[in-house]
C-alpha positions in Angstrom: 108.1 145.3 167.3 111.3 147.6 168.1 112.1 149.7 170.9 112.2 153.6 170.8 114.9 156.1 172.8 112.4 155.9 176.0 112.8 152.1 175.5 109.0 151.9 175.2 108.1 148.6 172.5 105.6 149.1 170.7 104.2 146.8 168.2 104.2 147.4 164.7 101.1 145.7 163.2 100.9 143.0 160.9 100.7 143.4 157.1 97.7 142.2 155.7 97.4 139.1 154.4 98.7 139.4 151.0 95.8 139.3 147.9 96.9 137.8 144.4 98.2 139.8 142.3 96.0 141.1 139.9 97.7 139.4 137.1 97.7 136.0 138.3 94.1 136.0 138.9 93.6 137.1 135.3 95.4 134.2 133.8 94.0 131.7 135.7 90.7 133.0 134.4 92.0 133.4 131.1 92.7 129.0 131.1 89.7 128.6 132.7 87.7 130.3 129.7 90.3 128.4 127.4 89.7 125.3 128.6 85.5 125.6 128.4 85.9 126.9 124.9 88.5 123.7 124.2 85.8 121.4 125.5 82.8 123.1 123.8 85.0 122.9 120.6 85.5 119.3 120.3 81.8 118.6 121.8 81.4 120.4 118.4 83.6 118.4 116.3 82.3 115.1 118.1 79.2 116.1 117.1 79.4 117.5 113.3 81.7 113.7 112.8 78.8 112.2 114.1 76.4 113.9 111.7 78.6 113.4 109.3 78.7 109.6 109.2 75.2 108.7 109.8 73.9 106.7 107.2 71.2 107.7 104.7 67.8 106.5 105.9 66.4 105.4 102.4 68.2 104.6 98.7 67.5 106.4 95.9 68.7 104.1 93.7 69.2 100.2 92.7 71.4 98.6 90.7 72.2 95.0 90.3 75.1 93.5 88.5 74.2 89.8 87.3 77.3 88.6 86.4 78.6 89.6 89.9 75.6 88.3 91.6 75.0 91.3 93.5 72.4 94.3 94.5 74.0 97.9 95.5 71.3 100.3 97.3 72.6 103.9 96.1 72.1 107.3 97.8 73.6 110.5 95.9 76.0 108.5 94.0 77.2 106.3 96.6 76.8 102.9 97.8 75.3 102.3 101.1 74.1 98.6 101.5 75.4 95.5 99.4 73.6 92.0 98.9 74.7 88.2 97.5 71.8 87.8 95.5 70.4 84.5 93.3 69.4 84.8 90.3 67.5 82.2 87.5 68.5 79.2 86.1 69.6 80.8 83.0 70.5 84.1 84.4 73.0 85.2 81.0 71.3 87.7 78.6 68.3 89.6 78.7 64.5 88.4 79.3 63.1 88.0 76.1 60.3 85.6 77.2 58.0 84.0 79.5 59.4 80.7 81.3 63.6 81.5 79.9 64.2 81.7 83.7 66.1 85.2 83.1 66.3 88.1 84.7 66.2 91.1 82.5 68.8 93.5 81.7 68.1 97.8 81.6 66.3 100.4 83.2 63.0 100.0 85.2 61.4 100.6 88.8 60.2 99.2 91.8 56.3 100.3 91.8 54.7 98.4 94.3 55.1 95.6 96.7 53.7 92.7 98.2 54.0 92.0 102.2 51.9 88.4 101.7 54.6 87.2 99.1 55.1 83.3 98.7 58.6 84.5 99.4 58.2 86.0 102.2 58.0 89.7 101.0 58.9 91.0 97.6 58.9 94.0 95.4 58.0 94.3 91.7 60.0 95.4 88.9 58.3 97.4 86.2 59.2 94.7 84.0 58.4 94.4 80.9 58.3 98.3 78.7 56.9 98.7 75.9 60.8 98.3 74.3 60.7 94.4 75.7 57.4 93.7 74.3 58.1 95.1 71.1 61.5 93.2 71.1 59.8 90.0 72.3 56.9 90.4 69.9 59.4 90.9 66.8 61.3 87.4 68.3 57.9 85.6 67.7 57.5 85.3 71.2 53.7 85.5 72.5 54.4 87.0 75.6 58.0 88.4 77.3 56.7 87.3 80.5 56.5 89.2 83.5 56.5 89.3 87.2 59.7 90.2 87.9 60.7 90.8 91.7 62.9 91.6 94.6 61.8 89.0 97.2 63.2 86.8 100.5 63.5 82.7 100.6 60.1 80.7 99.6 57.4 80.4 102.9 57.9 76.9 103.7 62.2 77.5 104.2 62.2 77.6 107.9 65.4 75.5 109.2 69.1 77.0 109.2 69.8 73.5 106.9 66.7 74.1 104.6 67.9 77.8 104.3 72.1 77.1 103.7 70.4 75.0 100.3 69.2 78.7 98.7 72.6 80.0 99.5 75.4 80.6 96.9 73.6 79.1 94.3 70.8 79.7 91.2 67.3 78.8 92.2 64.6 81.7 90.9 62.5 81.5 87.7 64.0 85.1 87.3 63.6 87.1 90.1 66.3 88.6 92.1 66.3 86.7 96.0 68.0 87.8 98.9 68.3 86.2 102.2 65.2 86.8 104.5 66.6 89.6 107.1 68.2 91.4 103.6 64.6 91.7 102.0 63.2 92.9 105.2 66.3 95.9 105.3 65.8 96.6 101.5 61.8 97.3 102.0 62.6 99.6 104.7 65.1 101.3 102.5 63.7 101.7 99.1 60.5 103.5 98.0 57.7 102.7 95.3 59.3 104.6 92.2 62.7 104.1 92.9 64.3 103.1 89.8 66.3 100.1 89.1 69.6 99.5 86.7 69.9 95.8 86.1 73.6 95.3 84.2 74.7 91.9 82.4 
């Protein structure tokens, strides 16, 4: 308000209410687009680390090491499950015949299985070739035997007690055992045809 030379007040109006400035509005919008793209980037990352450490779904190889009493499932190159495995009761060397009670030692495959295995569920190896019978043959031997597998504890284990006897320890007439829950996790990971590398 102020007062003119007749003394008559008048009243000066009131400013608007002041808007924000045009620049301040822009970089609050600026951090809010900042901020969605921040979040929606590391959604991003979560998510390709996610992908990135999901395990492979199925082996595409096998290979067991005797002397370290132990099966590696391989995918690519890499190993991705690993097993306590027993072997025969003369598990040193190569199979050369039926009833030695040894597991055989080079390259084969697992071509079919049996889900109504004596123990419990098993998998065959392509065991013998035509290399072990010739070998076996040449030994004198009349057969190198056969019926080789992958398989779980006999039918009749059923008790934790009964069970704790099979661990840590030789029992097979060549075969390759694993604990129950382990065969089950190896059929669901390994295919007919995979092939097998069986070292000393």
């Amino acid at each position: 308000m102020y007062t003119d030379a007749k003394n008559t007040v008048t009243a000066i109006a009131e400013p608007p209410t002041r808007r924000p400035e045009r620049g301040a509005h822009r970089v609050r919008s600026l951090l809010t687009v900042l901020a969605v793209i921040g979040a929606l980037g590391l959604a991003g990352c979560g998510s390709t680390s996610k992908m990135a450490t999901v395990e492979p779904s199925h082996a595409d190889k096998v290979v067991v090491k005797k002397s370290q009493r132990k099966l590696e499932l391989h995918n690519n190159g890499r190993v991705i499950r690993e097993y306590r495995i027993a072997l025969g009761g003369a598990p040193d060397g190569h199979k050369f015949r039926e009833g030695d009670e040894r597991t055989p030692i080079g390259d084969y495959f697992l071509n079919w299985r049996n889900p109504n295995s004596n123990f419990y569920k098993s998998i065959h190896i392509s065991y013998p070739n035509e290399r072990d019978k010739l070998v076996s043959r040449s030994l004198g031997y009349s057969s190198p035997g056969g019926m080789i597998m992958i398989h779980g504890l006999p039918n009749y284990v059923r008790s934790e007690a009964l069970r704790q006897q099979y661990a840590n320890r030789d029992w097979t007439q060549g075969c390759i055992a694993v604990q129950n829950h382990e065969i089950d996790e190896i059929w669901s990971m390994v295919r007919d045809g995979t092939p097998i590398k069986i070292l000393p």
